[in-house]
TILO-742279 format. One record per residue (C-alpha): x, y, z. Coordinates in steps of 0.02 Angstrom, whole numbers, plus 32768, in hexadecimal, padded with zeros to 4 digits. Example, Ala and Ser with C-alpha at 12.3 -4.5 7.8 and 13.67 -1.06 7.14 Angstrom:
REM residues 2
((8267; 7F1F; 8186)),
((82AC; 7FCB; 8165)),
***
This chain:
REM residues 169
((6500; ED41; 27FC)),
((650B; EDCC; 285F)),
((65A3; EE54; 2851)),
((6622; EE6A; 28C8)),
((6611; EEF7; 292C)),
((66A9; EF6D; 2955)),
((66D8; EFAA; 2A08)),
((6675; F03F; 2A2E)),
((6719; F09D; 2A5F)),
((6768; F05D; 29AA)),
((66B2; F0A7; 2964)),
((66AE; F13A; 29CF)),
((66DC; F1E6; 2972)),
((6775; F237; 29A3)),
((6765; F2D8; 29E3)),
((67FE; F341; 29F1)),
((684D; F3B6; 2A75)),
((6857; F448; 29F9)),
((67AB; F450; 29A6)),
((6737; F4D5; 299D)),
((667F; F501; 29B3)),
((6645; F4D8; 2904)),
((66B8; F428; 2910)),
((665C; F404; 29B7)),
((659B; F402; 2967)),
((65E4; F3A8; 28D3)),
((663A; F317; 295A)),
((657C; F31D; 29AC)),
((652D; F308; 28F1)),
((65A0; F266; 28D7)),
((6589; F22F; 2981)),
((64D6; F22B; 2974)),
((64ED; F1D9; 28D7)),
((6558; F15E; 2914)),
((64E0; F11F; 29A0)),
((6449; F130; 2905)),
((64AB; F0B0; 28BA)),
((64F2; F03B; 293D)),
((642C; F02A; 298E)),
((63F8; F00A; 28E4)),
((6484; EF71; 28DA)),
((644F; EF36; 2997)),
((639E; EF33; 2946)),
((63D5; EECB; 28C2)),
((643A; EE51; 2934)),
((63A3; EE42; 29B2)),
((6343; EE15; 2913)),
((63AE; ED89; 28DC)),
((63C0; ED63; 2995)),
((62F1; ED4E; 29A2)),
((62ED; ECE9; 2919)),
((6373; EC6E; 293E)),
((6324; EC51; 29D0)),
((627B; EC29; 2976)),
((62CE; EBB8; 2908)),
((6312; EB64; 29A1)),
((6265; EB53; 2A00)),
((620E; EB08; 295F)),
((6294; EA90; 294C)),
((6284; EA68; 2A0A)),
((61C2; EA5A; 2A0D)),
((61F8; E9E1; 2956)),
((6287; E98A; 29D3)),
((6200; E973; 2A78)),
((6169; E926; 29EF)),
((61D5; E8A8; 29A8)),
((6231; E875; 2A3A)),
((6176; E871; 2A93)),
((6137; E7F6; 29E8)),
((61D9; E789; 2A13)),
((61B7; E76E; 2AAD)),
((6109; E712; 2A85)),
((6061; E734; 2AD7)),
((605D; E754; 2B79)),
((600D; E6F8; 2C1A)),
((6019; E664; 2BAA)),
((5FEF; E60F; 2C53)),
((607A; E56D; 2C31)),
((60FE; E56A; 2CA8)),
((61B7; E530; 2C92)),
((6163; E48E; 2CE7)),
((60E7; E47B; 2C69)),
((6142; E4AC; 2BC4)),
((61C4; E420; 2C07)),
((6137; E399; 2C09)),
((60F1; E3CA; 2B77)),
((61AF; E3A6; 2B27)),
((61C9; E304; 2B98)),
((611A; E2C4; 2B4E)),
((6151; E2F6; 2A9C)),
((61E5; E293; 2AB0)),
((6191; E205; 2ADE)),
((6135; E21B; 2A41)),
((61BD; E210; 29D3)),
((620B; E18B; 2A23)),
((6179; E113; 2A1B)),
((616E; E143; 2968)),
((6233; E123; 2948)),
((6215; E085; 2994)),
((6187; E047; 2939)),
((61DB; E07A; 289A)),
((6270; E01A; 28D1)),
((61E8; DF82; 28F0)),
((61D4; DF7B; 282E)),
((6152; DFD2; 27B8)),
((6192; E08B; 27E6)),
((612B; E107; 2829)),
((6092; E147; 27D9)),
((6016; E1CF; 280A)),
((5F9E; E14C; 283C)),
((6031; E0F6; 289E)),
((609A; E04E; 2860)),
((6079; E00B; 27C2)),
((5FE3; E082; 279F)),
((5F68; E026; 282B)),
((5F30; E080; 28C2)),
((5F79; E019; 295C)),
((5EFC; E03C; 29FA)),
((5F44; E032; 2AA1)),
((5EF4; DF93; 2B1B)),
((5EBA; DFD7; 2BA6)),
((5F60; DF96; 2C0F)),
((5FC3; DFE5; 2BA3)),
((5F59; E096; 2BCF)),
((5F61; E06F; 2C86)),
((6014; E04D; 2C8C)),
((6039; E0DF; 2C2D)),
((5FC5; E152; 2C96)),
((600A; E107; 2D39)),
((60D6; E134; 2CEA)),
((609A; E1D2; 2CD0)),
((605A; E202; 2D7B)),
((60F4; E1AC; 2DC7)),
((615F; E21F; 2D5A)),
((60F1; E2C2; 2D84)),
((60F5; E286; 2E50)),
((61B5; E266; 2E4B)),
((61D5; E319; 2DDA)),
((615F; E36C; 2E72)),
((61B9; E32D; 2EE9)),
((6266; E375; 2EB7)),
((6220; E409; 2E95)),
((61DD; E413; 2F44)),
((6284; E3D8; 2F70)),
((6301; E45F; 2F29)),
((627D; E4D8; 2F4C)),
((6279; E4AB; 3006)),
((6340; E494; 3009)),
((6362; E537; 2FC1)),
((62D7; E590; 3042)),
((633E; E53D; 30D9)),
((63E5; E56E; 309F)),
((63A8; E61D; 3080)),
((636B; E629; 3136)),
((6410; E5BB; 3182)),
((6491; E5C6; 30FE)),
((64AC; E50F; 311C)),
((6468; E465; 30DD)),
((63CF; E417; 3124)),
((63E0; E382; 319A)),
((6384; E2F8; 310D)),
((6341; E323; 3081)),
((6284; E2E6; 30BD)),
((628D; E326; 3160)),
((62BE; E3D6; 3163)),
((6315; E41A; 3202)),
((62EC; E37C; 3267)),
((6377; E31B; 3287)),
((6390; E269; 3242)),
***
C-alpha cells in the first residue's frame, strides 16, 4: 500500500527572513534532498501504479476468455427459429413417451414394454404432413409481424388487413 504523501508546501523547508549565506547552501542541500526523495517516492507510486494496472489487464484478458467460453462456439449457424423447433420436436418426444408410459408397460429405451413399436406408414405421413402445417403456419407469422412492424416503422400506423398490406379491404 502505498504511503501518503504530504503537501509539498507542508514538505517544503522553511527558509527564514534572517538567515545567512552559509544557512542558504545548507536550505539548497535539503532542498535538493527533499526533491531526491519525493522523485524517488513518485517512482515507487508509478511502480505500484504499473503493476496494478497489469494485474487488472490479466484479470480482464481472464474476464474476456471465460465470458467468450460461456458464450459457446460461435457461427453455430441455428437460429432462434431453429433452436425453438428443435425444443418443440423434443417436446413432442417426451410427450409421446409420457403417453405411452401412461398406456401401461412404462417406457423403456427400446420404447413400451421393451418392444420396438414402428410407425405405419399413415402414421409417418400424417405426422410429416402436421409438421409442415406447423412450419407453414410458424412462417407465416413470422412473415406477418415482420411485415407489420416494417409498415408501422414507415407509417406509424396499423396496416389496413393483415394479408393485404396498404390495400384497403
Amino acid at each position: 500500500r502505498p504511503k501518503p504523501i504530504a503537501s509539498p508546501a507542508a514538505l517544503a523547508p522553511r527558509v527564514s527572513a534572517c538567515t545567512t549565506a552559509p544557512a542558504m547552501s545548507g536550505d539548497a542541500d535539503e532542498a535538493a534532498r527533499y526533491a531526491r526523495l519525493q522523485i524517488a517516492r513518485w517512482k515507487s507510486t508509478v511502480g505500484e501504479v504499473e503493476a496494478l494496472l497489469g494485474n487488472c489487464l490479466h484479470a480482464d484478458e481472464k474476464l474476456e476468455e471465460l465470458s467468450r467460453r460461456c458464450r459457446g462456439p460461435e457461427g453455430s449457424g441455428k437460429s432462434d427459429l431453429e433452436s425453438g423447433q428443435e425444443a418443440f420436436v423434443r417436446s413432442r418426444m417426451q410427450m409421446a413417451a409420457a403417453a405411452a408410459a401412461s398406456a401401461g408397460g412404462g417406457p423403456t429405451p427400446l420404447g413400451v414394454g421393451g418392444t420396438v413399436k414402428t410407425k405405419t406408414q399413415k402414421e409417418r405421413k400424417m405426422e410429416l404432413l402436421e409438421l409442415r402445417h406447423e412450419l407453414a403456419k410458424t412462417t407465416l407469422s413470422l412473415e406477418v409481424d415482420s411485415s407489420i412492424g416494417d409498415h408501422l416503422s414507415e407509417n406509424n400506423s396499423p396496416p389496413t388487413s393483415p394479408l393485404n398490406f396498404g390495400k384497403p379491404r
